[in-house]
Structures are given as structure tokens and as C-alpha cells.
C-alpha positions in Angstrom: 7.5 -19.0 -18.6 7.5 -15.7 -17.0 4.3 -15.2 -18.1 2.7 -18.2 -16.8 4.3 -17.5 -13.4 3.0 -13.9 -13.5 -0.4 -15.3 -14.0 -0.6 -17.8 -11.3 0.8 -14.8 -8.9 -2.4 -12.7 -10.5 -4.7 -14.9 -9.8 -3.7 -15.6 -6.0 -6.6 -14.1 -3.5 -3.9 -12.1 -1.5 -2.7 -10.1 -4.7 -6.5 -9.9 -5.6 -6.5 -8.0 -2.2 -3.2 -6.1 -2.3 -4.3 -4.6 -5.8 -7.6 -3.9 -4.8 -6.6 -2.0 -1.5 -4.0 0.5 -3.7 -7.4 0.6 -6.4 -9.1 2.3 -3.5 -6.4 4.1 -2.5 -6.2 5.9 -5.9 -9.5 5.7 -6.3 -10.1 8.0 -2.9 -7.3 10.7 -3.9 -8.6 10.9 -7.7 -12.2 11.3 -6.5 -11.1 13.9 -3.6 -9.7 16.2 -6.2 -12.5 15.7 -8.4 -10.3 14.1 -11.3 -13.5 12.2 -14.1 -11.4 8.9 -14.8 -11.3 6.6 -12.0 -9.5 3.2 -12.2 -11.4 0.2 -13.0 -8.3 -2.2 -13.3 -4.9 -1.4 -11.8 -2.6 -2.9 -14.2 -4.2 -1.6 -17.2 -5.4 1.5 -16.3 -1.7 3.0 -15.1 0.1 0.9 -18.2 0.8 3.9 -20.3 1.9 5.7 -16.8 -0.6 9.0 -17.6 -2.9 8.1 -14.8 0.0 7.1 -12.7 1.7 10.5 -13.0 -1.8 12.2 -12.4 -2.2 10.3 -9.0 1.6 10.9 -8.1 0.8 15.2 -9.2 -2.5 14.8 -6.6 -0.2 12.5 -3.6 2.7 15.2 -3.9 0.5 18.6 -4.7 0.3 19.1 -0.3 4.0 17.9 -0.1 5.3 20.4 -3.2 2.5 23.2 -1.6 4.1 22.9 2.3 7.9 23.0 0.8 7.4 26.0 -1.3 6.4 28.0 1.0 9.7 27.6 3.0 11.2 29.0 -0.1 11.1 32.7 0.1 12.9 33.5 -2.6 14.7 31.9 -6.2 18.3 32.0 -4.9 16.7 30.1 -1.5 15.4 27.6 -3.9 19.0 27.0 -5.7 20.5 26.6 -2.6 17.7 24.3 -0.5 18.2 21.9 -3.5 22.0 22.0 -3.5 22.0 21.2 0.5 
């Protein structure tokens, strides 16, 4: 049953949409940092979660960059994560 109803919500045009707009969305990150495997199908491509955690790694690399460099030293670190 679950299955059937996950199908029938696969199928509508405005998931069609949805997942294609977050395809291009990867797609665009993926290809700005020059990564080879881009994603032809949403749901399979990021099944085994590799891919996923490769896109998440490019997203957060500015994020992770800017925030390290507040840190100026290990003991900073400890304590900026305890806060």
C-alpha cells in the first residue's frame, strides 16, 4: 500500500517539478566545484547517501571555511563548541 501511494505522489507534475528544481540545484554546486558525476535521477542517484554527503561537503565547505577562521586557536575551538 505504501508503495502504491508513493508512486501516485511520484508521478504528480508538481513533485516532477519539486525534484527537478533540487536536481539543478545539486547539479549547479557539483558542477561549480568541478565534481565528474552529476545526478541524472534524484532518488537513485543519492540512495546509498555518497553523493548526498559529497553535495552536503561542497553546500558547507564556505560555511566550515568562514567559521574556522574565527577560531584562532584549539582551546578557542573546545570552548566555541561548548557555548
Amino acid at each position: 500500500m505504501f508503495q502504491n501511494k508513493q508512486n501516485e505522489i511520484n508521478s504528480l507534475p508538481w513533485f516532477l517539478s519539486v525534484q527537478q528544481i533540487y536536481t539543478d540545484w545539486a547539479n549547479h554546486y557539483l558542477a561549480k566545484s568541478g565534481h565528474k558525476r552529476l545526478i541524472k535521477d534524484l532518488q537513485q542517484d543519492i540512495a546509498d547517501g555518497v553523493l548526498l554527503a559529497e553535495i552536503i561537503q561542497i553546500i558547507g565547505k564556505p560555511f566550515l571555511l568562514k567559521e574556522s577562521m574565527k577560531v584562532s586557536a584549539p582551546i578557542s575551538l573546545v570552548k566555541h563548541n561548548l557555548s
